[in-house]
N, C-alpha and C positions, 0 to 999 in steps of 0.2 A: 591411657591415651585418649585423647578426644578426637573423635570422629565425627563431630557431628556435622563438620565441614565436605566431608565427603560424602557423607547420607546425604545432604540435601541436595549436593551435585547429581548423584547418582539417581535419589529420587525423581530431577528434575529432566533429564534424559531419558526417565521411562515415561515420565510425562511426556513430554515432547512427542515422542514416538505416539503413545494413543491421541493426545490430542490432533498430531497428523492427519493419522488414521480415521479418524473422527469426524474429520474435516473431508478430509477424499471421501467419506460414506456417505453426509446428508449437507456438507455445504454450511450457508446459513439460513434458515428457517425461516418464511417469515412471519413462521406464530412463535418463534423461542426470543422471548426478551434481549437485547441486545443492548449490552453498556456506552458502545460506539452513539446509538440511539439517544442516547441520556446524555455524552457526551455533547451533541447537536443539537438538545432543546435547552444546554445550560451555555453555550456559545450563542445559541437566535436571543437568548432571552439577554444577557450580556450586551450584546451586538445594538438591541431595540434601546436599553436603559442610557449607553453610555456612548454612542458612536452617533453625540450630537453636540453641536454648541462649541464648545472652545479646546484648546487640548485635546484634540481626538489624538496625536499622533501619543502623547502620553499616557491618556486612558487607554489606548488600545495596547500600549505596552506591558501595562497594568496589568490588565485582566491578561491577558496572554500568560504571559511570568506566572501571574498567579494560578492558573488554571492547571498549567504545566503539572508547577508543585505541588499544588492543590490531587491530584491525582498522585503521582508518584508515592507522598505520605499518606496517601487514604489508604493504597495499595497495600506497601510497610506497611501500616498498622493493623490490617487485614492479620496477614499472617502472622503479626505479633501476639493480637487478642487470640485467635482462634488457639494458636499453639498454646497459649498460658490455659486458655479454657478446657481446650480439648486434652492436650498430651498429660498437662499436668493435674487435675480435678478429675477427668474422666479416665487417664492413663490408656489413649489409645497410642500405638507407636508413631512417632514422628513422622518416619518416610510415608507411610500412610497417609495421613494430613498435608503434607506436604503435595505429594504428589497427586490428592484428588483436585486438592483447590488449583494446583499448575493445569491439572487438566482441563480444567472450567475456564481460565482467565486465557491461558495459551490460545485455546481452541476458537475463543471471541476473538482471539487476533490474528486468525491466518484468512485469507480470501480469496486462494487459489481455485477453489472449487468453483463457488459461486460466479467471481471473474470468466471461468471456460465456460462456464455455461450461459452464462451471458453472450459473449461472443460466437459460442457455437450457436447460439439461438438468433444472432441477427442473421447469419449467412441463412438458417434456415428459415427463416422470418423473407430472407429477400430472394430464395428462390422462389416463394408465391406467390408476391408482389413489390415493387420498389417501395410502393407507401408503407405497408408492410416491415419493410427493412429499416425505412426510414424511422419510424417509428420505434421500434425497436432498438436501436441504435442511438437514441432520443434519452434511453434508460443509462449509458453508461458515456455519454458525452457530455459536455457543456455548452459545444454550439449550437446555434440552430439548424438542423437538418430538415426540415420542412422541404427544400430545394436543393438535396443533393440526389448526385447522379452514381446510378450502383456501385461506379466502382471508388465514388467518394463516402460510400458508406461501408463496402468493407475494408477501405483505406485507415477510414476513422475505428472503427472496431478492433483493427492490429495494431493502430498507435498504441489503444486503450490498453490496448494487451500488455503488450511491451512496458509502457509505463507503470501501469498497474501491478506488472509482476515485481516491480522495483518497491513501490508504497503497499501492496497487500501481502508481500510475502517475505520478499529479502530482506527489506528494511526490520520489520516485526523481528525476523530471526536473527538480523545483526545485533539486537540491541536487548536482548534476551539474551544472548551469549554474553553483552558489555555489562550490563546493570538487573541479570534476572527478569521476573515477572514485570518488578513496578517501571523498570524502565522499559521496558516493552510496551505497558499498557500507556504511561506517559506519551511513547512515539505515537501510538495511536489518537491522544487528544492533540499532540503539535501535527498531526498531521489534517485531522477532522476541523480543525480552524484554520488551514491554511486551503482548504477545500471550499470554508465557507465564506471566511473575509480576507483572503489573501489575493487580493486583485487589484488591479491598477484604476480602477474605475473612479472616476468624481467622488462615490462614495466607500469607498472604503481602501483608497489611495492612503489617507492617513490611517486611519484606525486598525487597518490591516497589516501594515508595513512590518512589524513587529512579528504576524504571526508568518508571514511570506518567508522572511532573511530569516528565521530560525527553521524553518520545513526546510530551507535551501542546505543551510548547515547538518542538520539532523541527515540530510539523506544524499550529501554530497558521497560518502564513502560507498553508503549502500547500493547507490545509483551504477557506480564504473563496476562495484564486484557483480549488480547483476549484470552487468555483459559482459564481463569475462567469462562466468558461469556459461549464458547464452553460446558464447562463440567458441568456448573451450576444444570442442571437435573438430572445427569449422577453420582455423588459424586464421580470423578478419581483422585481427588486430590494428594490423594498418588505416581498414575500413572505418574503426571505430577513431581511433585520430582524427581522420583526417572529417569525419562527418559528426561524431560526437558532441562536438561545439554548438554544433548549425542547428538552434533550437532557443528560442525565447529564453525557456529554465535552463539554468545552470548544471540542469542534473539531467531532465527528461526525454535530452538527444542521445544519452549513451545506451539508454535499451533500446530506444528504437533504433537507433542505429547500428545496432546488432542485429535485430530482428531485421532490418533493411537489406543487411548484408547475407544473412541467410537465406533470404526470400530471391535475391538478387532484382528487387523492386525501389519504387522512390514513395520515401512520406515527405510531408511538408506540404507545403503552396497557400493559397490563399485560403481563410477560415472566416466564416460568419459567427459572428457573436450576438445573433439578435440584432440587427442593424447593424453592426461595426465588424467593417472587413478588416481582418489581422493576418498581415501577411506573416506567414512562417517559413523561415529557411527549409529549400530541399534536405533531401535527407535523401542519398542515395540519387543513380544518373538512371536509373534503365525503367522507362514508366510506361511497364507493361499490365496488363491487366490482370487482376487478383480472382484467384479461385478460391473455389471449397476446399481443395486440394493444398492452396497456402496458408487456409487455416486452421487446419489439421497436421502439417507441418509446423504449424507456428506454438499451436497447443502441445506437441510434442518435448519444442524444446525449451515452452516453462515449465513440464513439468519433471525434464532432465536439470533443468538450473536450479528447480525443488526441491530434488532428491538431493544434491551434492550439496546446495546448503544447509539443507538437514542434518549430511552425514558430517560436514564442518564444525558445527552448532554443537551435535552430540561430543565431537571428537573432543573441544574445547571442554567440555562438562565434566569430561571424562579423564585426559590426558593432561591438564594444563592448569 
């Protein structure tokens, strides 16, 4: 009987588990090499050669598609080579191999840790001083905050949250349950180019287009399960309906609008983009002012939507 379908499951569930662990211990380093990293000097360098002159809306669909793939089969063949080389030539056991290199690649794709600490580090960045906060806050936004007022900096710090627990950790773990490793690490390059040229702007309106509507797709599913996760104790169901929507992305109103309803606070309103004001749909009615206290509550319940995607993840590996 061949089993080898179930070893690699079962290897890949004990990976998961340390690479978690792994992750809750030291975060991400920023002396340990990072593939995300490589992923973004081979997106800038792409971006500079080809996102000029005629055809950007096609070039940029180009490289997108291809980069996708271009990871996905680097990945596959990762584990192909290794296992021919190692299992077979050197005859160490499979699950072993298996589950070191899940533990290396998995562990580059989760960013729960780092995400809290971030955000724990702006509130306490802006009890010592607003510029302080501002600054800090500077590190996991995209606006400009130069001229935000305290409680529009830890406003912006719980969006990030919210959103980010959808793109640094659900998503990763949705699509490691769908396609393994390589479609795991794949989410991570459709999502580091949707990070970097997926924007509306003069320039990268065309060239981007391509990586924007596939991050929308990739993380339409991930996006509503992280707030289920989020709101699972809390019964906001209705909350998330009816505020969901009320958000530029297709996707990036449904955690925060979990989070919104948890807090019983308002995200949204007007945003600086470096000169260009963007207004964003509310996001919740009651705009009352945010504590250390809401985001210590907020950190809680990512790392409760966490855990049960975890235990989903595993359960899938294991049972199905």
């Amino acid at each position: 009987m061949d089993c080898s379908w179930f070893i690699n499951h079962y290897s890949l569930a004990i990976a998961l588990i340390l690479a978690w662990l792994l992750d809750l211990a030291i975060g991400d380093p920023s002396w340990l090499p990072h593939p995300v990293v490589g992923f973004g000097k081979a997106i800038a360098w792409c971006e500079r050669h080809f996102n000029k002159g005629r055809h950007r809306l096609f070039k940029g669909a180009f490289i997108t598609l291809m980069l996708d793939a271009l990871v996905f089969f680097m990945v596959w063949g990762i584990y192909r080579v290794i296992f021919e080389l190692l299992c077979s030539r050197i005859d160490l056991p499979s699950p072993v191999v298996h589950s070191t290199l899940s533990i290396i690649l998995v562990f580059y794709c989760l960013a729960g840790t780092t995400l809290i600490r971030e955000v724990r580090a702006v509130f306490l960045a802006l009890d010592r001083s607003l510029e302080e906060g501002r600054r800090q806050v500077a590190r996991i936004v995209g606006r400009d905050t130069s001229e935000l007022s305290a409680q529009e900096v830890r406003t912006a710090a719980l969006e990030t949250l919210a959103e980010n627990l959808s793109d640094g950790v659900i998503a990763p773990l949705f699509w490691l349950a769908v396609g393994g490793v390589p479609a795991m690490l794949t989410y991570k390059m459709i999502n580091t180019q949707d990070s970097m040229v997926g924007y509306r702007t003069e320039r990268y309106k065309d060239y981007g287009c391509w990586a924007a509507r596939i991050d929308d797709i990739a993380n339409f599913i991930p996006a509503r399960l992280t707030a289920l996760l989020m709101v699972l104790p809390y019964s906001l169901f209705t909350f998330i309906r009816k505020y969901g929507r009320c958000h530029l992305s297709p996707n990036s109103g449904y955690p925060e609008a979990a989070l919104a309803g948890i807090l019983d606070c308002r995200f949204g309103g007007p945003h600086n983009y470096f000169g260009k004001v963007v207004y964003k749909p509310y996001i919740g009615e009651n705009d009352r002012l945010l504590t250390t206290a809401d985001m210590k509550k907020a950190i809680r319940v990512n790392r409760m939507a966490e855990v049960l995607m975890l235990f989903l993840v595993i359960a899938r590996f294991l049972l199905f």
